[in-house]
N, C-alpha and C positions, 0 to 999 in steps of 0.2 A: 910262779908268776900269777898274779891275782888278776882278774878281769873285768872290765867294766860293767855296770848296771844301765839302762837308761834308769835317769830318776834320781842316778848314786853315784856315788863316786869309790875309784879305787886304785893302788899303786897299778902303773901299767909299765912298770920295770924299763920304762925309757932313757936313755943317759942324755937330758937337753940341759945344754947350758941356762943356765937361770937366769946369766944377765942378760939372755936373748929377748926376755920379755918386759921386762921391767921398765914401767910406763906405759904396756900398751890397754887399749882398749878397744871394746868394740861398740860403734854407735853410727845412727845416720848411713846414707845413703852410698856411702864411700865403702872402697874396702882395703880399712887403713891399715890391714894388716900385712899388706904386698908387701910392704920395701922389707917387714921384718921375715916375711915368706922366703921373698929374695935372697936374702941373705942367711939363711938357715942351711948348714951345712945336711946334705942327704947321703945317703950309704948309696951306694951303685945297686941299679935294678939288680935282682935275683934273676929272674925271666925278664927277655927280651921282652919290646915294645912289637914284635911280628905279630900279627892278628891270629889268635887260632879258627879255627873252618867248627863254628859252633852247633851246624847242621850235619858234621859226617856222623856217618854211624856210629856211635860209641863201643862197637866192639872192632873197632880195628884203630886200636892204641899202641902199634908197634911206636917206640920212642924214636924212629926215624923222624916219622910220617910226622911230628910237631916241630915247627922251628918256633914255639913257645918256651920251651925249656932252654936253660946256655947252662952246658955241661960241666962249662969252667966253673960256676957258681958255687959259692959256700951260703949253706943251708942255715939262715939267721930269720931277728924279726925282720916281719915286713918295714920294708918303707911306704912314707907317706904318698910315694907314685903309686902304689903296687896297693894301693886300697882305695875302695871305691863306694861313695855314697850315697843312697839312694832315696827314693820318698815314694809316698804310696797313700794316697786318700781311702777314708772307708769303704768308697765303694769300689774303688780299682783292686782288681784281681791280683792285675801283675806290678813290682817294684818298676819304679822308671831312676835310672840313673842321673845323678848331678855330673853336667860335664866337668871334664877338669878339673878349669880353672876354681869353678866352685868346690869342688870333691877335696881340692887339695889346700884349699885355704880352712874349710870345715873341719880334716884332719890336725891341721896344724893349732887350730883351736881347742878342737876335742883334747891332745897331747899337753896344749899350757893347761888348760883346766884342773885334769886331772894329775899332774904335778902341781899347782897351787894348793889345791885341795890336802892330798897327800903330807904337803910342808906344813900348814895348820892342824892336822892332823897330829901330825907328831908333835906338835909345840904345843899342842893342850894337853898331849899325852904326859910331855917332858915339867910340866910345870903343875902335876900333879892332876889333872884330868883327866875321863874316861875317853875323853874325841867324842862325843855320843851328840849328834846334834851339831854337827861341823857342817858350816853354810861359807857360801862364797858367791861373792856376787854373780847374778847370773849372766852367763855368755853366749850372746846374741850374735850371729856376724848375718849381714843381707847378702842373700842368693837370688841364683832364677831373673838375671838382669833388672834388680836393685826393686822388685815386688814383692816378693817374702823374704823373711827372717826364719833362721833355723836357732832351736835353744840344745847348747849340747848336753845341756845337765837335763830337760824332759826329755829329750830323743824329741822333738816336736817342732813340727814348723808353721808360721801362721801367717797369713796377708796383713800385707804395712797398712794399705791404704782402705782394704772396704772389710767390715767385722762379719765374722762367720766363717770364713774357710781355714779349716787346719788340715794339717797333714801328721805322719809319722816318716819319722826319718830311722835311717839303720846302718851300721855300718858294716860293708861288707868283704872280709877276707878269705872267705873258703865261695865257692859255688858251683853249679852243675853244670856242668861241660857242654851239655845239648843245650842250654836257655840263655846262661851266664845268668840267670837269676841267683840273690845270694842265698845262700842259707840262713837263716835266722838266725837271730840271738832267741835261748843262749847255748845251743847246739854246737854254734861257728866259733862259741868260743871254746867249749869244752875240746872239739876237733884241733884248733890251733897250738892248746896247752898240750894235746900229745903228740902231735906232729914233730914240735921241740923237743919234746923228751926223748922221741924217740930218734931224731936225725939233726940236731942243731951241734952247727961245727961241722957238718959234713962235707962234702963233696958229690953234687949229683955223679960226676963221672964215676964215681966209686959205682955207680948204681946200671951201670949202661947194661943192659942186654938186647939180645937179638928178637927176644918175644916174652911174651907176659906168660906163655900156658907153662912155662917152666918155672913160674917163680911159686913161691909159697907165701903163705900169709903173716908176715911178719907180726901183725897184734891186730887183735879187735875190738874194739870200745864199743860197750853194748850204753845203748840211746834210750829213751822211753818207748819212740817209735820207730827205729829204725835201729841199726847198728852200721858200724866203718869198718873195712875191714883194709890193711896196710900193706901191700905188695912189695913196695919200694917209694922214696919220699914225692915221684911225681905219677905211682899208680896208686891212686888211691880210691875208692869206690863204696861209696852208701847203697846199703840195702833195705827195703822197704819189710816193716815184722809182719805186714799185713798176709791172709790165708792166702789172696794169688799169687801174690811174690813170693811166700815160702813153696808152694804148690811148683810155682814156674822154675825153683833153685833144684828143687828133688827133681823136677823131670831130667833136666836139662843133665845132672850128675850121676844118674841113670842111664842115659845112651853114653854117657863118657864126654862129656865135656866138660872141659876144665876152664875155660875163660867165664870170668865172671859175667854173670848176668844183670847188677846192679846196676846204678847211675855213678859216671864216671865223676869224681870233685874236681876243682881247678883252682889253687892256692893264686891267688894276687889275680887280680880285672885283667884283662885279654889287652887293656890298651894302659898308657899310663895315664898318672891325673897330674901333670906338668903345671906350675904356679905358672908359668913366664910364657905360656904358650895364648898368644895373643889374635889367634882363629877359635881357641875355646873361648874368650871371653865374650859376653854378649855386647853388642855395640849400645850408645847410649839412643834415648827414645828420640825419634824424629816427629810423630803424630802420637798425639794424644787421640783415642777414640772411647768417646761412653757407653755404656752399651744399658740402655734405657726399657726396662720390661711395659708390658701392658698390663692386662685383670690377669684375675689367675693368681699372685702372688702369693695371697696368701693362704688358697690351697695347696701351696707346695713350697713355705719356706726355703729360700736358698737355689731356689730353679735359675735366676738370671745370674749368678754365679757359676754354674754348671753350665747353663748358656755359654756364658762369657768364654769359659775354657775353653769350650770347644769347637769354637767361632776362629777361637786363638790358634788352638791348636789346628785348624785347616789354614790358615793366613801363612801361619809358621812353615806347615810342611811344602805349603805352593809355594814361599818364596825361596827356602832351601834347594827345592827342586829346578826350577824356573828360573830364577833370577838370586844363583849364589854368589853373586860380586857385588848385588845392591848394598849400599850402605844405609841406609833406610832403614828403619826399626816402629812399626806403628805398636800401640799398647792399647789394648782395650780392657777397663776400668767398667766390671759393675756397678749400677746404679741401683740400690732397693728402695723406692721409696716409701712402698705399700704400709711395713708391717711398724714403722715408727707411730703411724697416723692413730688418734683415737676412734676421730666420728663420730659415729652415734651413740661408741660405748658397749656397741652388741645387742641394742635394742632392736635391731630386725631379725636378729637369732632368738629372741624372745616371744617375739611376733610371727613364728613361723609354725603353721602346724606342725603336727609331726607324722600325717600321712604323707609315704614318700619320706621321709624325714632326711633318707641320703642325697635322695634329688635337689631337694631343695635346699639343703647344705650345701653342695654343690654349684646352683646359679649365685646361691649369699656371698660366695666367695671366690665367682670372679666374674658373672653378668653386674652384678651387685653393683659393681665397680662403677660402672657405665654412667650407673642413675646416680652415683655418690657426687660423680664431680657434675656434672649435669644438675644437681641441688644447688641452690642460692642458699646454703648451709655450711654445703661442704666443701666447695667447688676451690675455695681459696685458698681454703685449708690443702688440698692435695697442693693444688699451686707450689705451694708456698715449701712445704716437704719436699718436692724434687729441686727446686730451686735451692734450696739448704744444703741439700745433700750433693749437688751438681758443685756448687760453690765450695763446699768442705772440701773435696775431693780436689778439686784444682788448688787451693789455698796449701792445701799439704803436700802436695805434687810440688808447685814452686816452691816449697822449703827445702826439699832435698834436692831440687835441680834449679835451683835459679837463673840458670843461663839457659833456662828453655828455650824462651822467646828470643834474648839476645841471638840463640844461636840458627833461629826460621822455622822452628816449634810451631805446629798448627795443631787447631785440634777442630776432629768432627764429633757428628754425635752419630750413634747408631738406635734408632728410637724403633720399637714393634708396638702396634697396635696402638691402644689407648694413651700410650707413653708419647706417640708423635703431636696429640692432639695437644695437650697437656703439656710441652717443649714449644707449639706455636705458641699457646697462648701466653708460656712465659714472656718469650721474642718478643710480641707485638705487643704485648701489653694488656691483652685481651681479659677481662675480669668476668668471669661466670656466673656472678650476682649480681651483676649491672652491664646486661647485655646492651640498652639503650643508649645508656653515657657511651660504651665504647664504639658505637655505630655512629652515634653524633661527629667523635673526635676522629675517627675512623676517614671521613667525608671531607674534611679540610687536611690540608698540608701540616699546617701548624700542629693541630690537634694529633697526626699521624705522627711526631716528631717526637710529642710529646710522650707518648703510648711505649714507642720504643726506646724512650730515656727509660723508662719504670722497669724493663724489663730484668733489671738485677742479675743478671749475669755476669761474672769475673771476666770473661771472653766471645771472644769472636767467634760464629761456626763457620767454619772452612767449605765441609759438606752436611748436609743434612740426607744421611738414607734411612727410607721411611719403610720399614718390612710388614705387611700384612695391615696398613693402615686406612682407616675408615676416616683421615681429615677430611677427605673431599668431601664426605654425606654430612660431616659439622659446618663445612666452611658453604656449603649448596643450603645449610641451613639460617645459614645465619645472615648472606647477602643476596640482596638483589641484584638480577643482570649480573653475575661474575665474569660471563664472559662479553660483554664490552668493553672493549680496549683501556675505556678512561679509568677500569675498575682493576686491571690486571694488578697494577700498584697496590692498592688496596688489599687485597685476597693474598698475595704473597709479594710481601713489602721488600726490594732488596737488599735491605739489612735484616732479612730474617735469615740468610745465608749465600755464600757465593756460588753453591751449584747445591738443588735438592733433586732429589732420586727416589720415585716412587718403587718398589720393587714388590712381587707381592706373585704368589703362586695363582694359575689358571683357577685352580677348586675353592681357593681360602674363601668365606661367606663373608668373611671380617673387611675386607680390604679390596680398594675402590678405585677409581682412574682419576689421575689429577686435568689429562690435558682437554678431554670432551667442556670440565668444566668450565677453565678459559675462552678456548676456541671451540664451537661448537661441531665445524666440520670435522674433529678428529675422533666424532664419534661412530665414523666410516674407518679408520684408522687403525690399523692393529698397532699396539707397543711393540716396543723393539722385544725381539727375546735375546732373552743371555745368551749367550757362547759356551760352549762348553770348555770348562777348564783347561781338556787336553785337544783340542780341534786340533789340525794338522795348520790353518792357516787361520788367520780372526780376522777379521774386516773393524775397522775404525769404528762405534757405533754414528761417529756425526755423517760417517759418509752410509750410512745403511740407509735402502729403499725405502718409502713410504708402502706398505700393503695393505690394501684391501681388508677388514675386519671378517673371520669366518665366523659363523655361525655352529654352532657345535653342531647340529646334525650334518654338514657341510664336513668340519673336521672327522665327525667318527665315519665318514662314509670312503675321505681320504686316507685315514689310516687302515680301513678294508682293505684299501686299494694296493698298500704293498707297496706302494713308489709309483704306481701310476700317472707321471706328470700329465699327462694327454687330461684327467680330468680336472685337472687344478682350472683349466679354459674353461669350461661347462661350469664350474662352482663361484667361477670371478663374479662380485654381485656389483654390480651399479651403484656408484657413490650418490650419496642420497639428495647432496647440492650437485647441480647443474654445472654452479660455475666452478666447480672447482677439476682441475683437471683426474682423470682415471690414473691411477698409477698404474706402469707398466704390467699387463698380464705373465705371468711365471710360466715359460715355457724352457722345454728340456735343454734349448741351446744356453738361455740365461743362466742357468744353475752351477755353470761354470764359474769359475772363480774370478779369474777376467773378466768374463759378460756379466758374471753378478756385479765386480762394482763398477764398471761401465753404465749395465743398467741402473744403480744405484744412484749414481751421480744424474742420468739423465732423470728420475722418477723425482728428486728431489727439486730440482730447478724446473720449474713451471715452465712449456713450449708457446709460441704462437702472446697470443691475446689474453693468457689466462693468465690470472694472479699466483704464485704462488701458495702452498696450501699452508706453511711454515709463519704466513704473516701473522705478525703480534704474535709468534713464541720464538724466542730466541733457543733454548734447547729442547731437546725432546727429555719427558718428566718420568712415562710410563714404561717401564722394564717389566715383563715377565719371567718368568722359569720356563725352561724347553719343559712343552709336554710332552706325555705320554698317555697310554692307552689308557688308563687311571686316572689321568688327571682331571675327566668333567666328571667320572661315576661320585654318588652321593658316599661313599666309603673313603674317598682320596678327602670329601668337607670336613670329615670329622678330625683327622690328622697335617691337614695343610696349612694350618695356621701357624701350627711351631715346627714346620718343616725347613726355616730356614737356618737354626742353628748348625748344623751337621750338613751344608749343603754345599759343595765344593766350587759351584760356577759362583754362586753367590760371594764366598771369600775372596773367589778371583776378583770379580769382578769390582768387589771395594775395595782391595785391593791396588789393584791397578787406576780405579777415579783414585783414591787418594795420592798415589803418586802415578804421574799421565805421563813419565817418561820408561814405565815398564810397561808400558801397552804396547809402545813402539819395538822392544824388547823378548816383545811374548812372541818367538819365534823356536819351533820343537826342532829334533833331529828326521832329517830327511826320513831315517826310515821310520818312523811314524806313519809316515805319506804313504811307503809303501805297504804296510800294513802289517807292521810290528803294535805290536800288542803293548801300551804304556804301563809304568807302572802303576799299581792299583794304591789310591790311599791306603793310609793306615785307619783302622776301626777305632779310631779312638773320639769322636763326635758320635754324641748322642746321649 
């Protein structure tokens, strides 16, 4: 049996009917390969669909102790359930598996390919050819809920929609018993080819014993770096050539024991990869979200992609956790707008000393940024680049989903830093080298109408969340009085979005308060802070208190305190206008869940003769992060800016604005309450 290459092609001794495929293809957003899936006759699993326990110790492999194995089984190739496909970016350690529904259409492609291939092969042979240089169209099929494409002929998989991210793909048939990690090619295939040779036609039950310390070592295939050694067809065990493993094999056979010490193998995935299993397939996208970088870009090529992932990947795992009957599917789409731009060409890299020369390479490449669009040079130029690239991106999106919008398709944006600034001025029309014409038009209706026709956007923003953003210190620069009422319009037009969300860490230097701007009493005000992902209970944010603004020596004096509420009284500071009412003082009875939104609801509704403190803002703007003991030192400034990729309250919390009927929803298991310990993310943000 010959075995495949990535890159190559070669017989994989499979018996598939040839008219099974004949006319198929694979293209676009679809995956039109189901119905021929569907109907592809399969061999009955080998091993059962029971999970094996991938964490017991691997020396206790009595063949009871697995309901993996089914004893009735004859020992053939795998099937396309019983293999499992996985991908793995350059800098990911560990392989992550394609579910299923993917895993099993990937195989079913991998198998036409390599029979098409095979039949060209032999017909250049047959008609007097070497085969040498035999090409076959290549086979693309969309995975990962219709965002990337996997090629079976490179082994490689790439993003449909934004350039730069690839991966490697692998397919996996043998693996290690403790990780279910595969073994690589081309190890797993040399393993597979003797496994056959040695036990195909078989019968596990021929194999059954009572313990492994009496079996002997039917063959050993010695490896570059390891060697296999074969007990019987379901004990089978890798040993590492390296000096501790040979060190740890002679001890261990010196005091007398005989169970091997190696890593235990596991022939076919622990679970199947079922074409028709309609909980593996991913549902189709509900919210479209962009995810819009700030400076910095171009010191670190491809960062808002690695962002993006991992943004994704905390949304993914909180809604799995939380809310696994939503139907709901939000997508967050990199945005790079930086490194297309020319500008000045690198004329300020020319103009740079070269004392310091790291330093200052450094601000060139992403303070730089700041002064680039701030230039009546270059200002439109950026513009104009994220606008392009905003618009590409949605234009390609409805090619493959056309019935987005038909079907209540929204989309937000998710904008960090400099990127928020630079998404308003698209919105409103605002041109960077003609700040005056736009301050004229800005001041009449008409003119304000007009400004937001220019805005060039393909769509509507849903939400606008603003992460680590400095708009307020643009927008406090550019008008007068922003916060008198007749101006609110003006500074944030209602078609610049239907709900925005300032969000932005305690320490970040970058990123600034929207609502003191408007209303100026809410510069007594503290913002709401996030919730934590796993609270035992959340409070609504529209129904949360108004409090009092701390003072950082106030707060680091409070967190001495340990919990001390009795000083939270003594630290209340005096709202700076008169008329506006004191928000309730935080005392030990209110911190109750009940007294808090009791108290909540009365701090918000103004008593007596007093106005309201909410007049002229319809929502609250400003969100922070729960602090912590780090969050004012000068060491938390330097890392809090890009603190919010990898940030789990922060995913919630977009989360749940994007769809406001899982907030209702965000309800844990009582024993939470009582003080069961949650489960801990997965490390994969950052």
């Amino acid at each position: 049996m010959d075995f495949p290459t990535p890159g190559d092609s070669a017989d994989l001794g499979y018996s598939l009917n040839e008219d099974r495929f004949n006319g198929s293809s694979v293209s676009g957003a679809e995956y039109i390969l189901e119905e021929q899936v569907h109907q592809m006759s399969l061999e009955p699993l080998e091993p059962n669909s029971a999970s094996y326990d991938c964490h017991q110790d691997q020396q206790q492999f009595a063949a009871e102790e697995y309901e993996y194995w089914n004893q009735d089984s004859v020992i053939g190739e795998l099937t396309a359930e019983e293999i499992r496909w996985f991908y793995k970016s350059d800098t990911d350690k560990r392989w992550t598996e394609f579910n299923g529904y993917d895993s099993h259409h990937i195989e079913f492609l991998y198998r036409q390919y390599n029979q098409e291939w095979h039949q060209v092969y032999n017909e250049q042979q047959s008609n007097g050819g070497e085969g040498v240089g035999v090409k076959i169209p290549k086979h693309q099929i969309v995975v990962r809920g219709g965002m990337y494409e996997v090629d079976v002929h490179s082994w490689k998989g790439y993003s449909i929609f934004w350039p730069g991210e690839e991966f490697q793909v692998t397919r996996g048939t043998w693996f290690y018993g403790t990780t279910w990690q595969p073994v690589e090619y081309p190890p797993c295939e040399t393993i597979e080819h003797m496994h056959l040779q040695l036990f195909c036609g078989q019968r596990l039950s021929d194999y059954a014993d009572s313990g492994l310390s009496q079996k002997e070592v039917w063959h050993t295939e010695q490896l570059p770096e390891f060697h296999v050694d074969w007990h019987s067809p379901k004990d089978v065990f890798l040993h590492n050539e390296t000096a501790p493993s040979k060190l740890m094999r002679s001890v261990t056979q010196k005091l007398g024991f005989q169970k091997p010490t190696g890593c235990r193998l596991m022939r076919g995935y622990k679970t199947p990869a079922l074409a028709t299993d309609s909980a593996d397939r991913i549902t189709d996208i509900t919210h479209l979200v962009f995810v819009i970088h700030g400076i910095g870009q171009k010191m670190d090529i491809g960062r808002i992609i690695k962002n993006s992932n991992s943004f994704r990947d905390c949304v993914t795992w909180l809604q799995n956790k939380y809310f696994p009957n939503s139907t709901d599917r939000p997508e967050f789409f990199p945005v790079e707008w930086r490194t297309s731009l020319k500008l000045d060409g690198d004329l300020v890299s020319a103009i740079t000393p070269l004392h310091l020369e790291k330093l200052r390479s450094l601000l060139n490449a992403s303070a730089m940024d700041i002064m680039y669009y701030t230039s009546p040079l270059f200002g439109q130029e950026i513009q104009a680049g994220l606008c392009v690239e905003l618009n590409r991106l949605y234009s390609m999106f409805l090619e493959r989903y056309p019935n987005f919008k038909e079907n209540g398709g929204k989309c937000s944006v998710v904008a960090h830093s400099l990127g928020c600034v630079i998404l308003y001025d698209i919105v409103t029309g605002w041109l960077p080298n003609d700040p005056m014409a736009c301050l004229q038009k800005a001041n009449s209706s008409e003119g304000r109408e007009e400004m937001l026709k220019k805005s060039g956007l393909l769509f509507e923003i849903e939400n606008m969340f603003c992460l680590g953003s400095p708009l307020s210190v643009f927008l406090a620069l550019r008008w007068k009085d922003p916060h008198e009422p007749e101006n609110h319009d003006k500074v944030l037009p209602p078609k610049l979005c239907k709900r925005l969300y300032n969000v932005f860490h305690p320490a970040d230097p970058v990123a600034y308060r929207l609502e003191p701007l408007l209303v100026k009493a809410y510069k007594t005000i503290a913002p709401l802070t996030l919730q934590s992902y796993n609270a035992s209970a959340k409070m609504p944010y529209d129904l949360m208190p108004l409090e009092p603004i701390q003072t950082e020596s106030i707060y680091l004096r409070k967190m001495a305190s340990a919990g001390d509420y009795s000083e939270r009284d003594e630290a209340t500071p005096e709202p700076v206008n008169s008329s506006i009412p004191s928000p309730p003082t935080p005392s030990r009875d209110r911190w109750s869940l009940w007294s808090l939104m009791r108290g909540g609801r009365r701090s918000v509704q103004a008593e007596g003769s007093h106005e309201p403190i909410v007049k002229g803002l319809e929502h609250r703007l400003d969100f922070v992060l729960r602090e912590n003991q780090l969050a004012t030192s000068y060491f938390a400034a330097l890392t809090s800016h890009t603190a919010y990729w990898e940030n789990y309250d922060v995913a919630f919390f977009i989360l749940t604005r994007m769809f406001p009927q899982l907030e209702q929803e965000a309800q844990l298991p009582t024993s939470f309450v009582d003080g069961y310990e949650p489960e801990s993310p997965p490390e994969f943000c950052g």
